[in-house]
C-alpha positions, -999 to +999 in steps of 0.1 A: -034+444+223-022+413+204-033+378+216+003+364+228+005+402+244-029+392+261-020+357+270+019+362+284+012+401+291+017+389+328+051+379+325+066+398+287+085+424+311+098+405+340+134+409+344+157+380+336+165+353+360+198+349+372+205+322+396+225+332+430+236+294+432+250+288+399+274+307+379+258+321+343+275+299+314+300+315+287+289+319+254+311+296+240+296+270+264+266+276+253+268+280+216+285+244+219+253+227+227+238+233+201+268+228+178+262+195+156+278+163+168+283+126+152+254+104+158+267+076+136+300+076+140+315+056+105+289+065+087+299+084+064+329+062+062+307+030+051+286+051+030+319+056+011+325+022+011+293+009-003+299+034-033+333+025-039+336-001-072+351-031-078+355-053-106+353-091-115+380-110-129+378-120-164+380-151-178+406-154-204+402-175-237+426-203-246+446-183-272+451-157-245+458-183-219+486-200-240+502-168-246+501-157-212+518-195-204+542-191-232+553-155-218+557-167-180+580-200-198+600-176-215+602-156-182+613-184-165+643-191-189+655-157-187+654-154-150+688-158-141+691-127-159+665-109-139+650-086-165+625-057-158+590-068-165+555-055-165+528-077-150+490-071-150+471-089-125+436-094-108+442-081-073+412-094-050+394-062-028+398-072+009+362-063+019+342-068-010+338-092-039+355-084-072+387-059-066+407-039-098+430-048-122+467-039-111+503-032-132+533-040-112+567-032-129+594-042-116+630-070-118+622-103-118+630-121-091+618-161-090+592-182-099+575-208-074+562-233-091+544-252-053+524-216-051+522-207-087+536-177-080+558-147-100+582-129-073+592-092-080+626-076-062+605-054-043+591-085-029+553-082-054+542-118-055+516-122-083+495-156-085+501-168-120+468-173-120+459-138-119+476-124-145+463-108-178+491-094-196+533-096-191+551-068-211+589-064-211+604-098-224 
């Protein structure tokens, strides 16, 4: 005799209980207890967050920055012509520091000089401030 044969030898063959009150649960009932379930909802979600990247906005030189001003002058002059442009930009990351560097292409719309502001037709405004590089003029 083995020592959990001699220590539950007393009850090993009983039959199974059933209760008479309440009716025996379904398998799939019962399998679903044990199935896993979300303990920390968003999570996973914030882990993701937390690993995705974001860059800082670099600080342009002088020669660059005159450039850069001479391109959004000549843009300016031309505008009544609305010509196709390519603008990249700093776009800020709304819940984290730094954010990515952007290319928006599209017609030129309006400058504003009070906001400092480039406006695209599809309505893309782009602080001038922002901006690294305007291709297309």
């Amino acid at each position: 005799m083995t020592e959990s044969e001699e220590k539950y030898g007393d009850i090993l063959n009983l039959p199974h209980h059933q209760s008479k009150v309440h009716p025996q649960m379904s398998i799939y009932d019962r399998a679903a207890q044990f199935s896993p379930f979300a303990a920390l909802t968003g999570h996973e979600d914030a882990i993701k967050e937390t690993a995705r990247l974001t860059e800082e906005q670099v600080e342009l030189d002088e020669d660059k920055q005159e450039e850069l001003n001479e391109k959004l002058q000549t843009l300016i002059a031309y505008a009544t012509k609305h010509p196709t442009v390519s603008v990249t930009y700093f776009k800020p990351d709304d819940k984290k520091t730094g954010g990515e560097y952007v290319t928006a292409t599209g017609i030129f719309q309006k400058f504003r000089d009070y906001e400092r502001t480039i406006v695209l037709e599809d309505g893309t405004d782009i602080e001038c401030d922002r901006i690294v590089e305007i291709r297309g003029i």
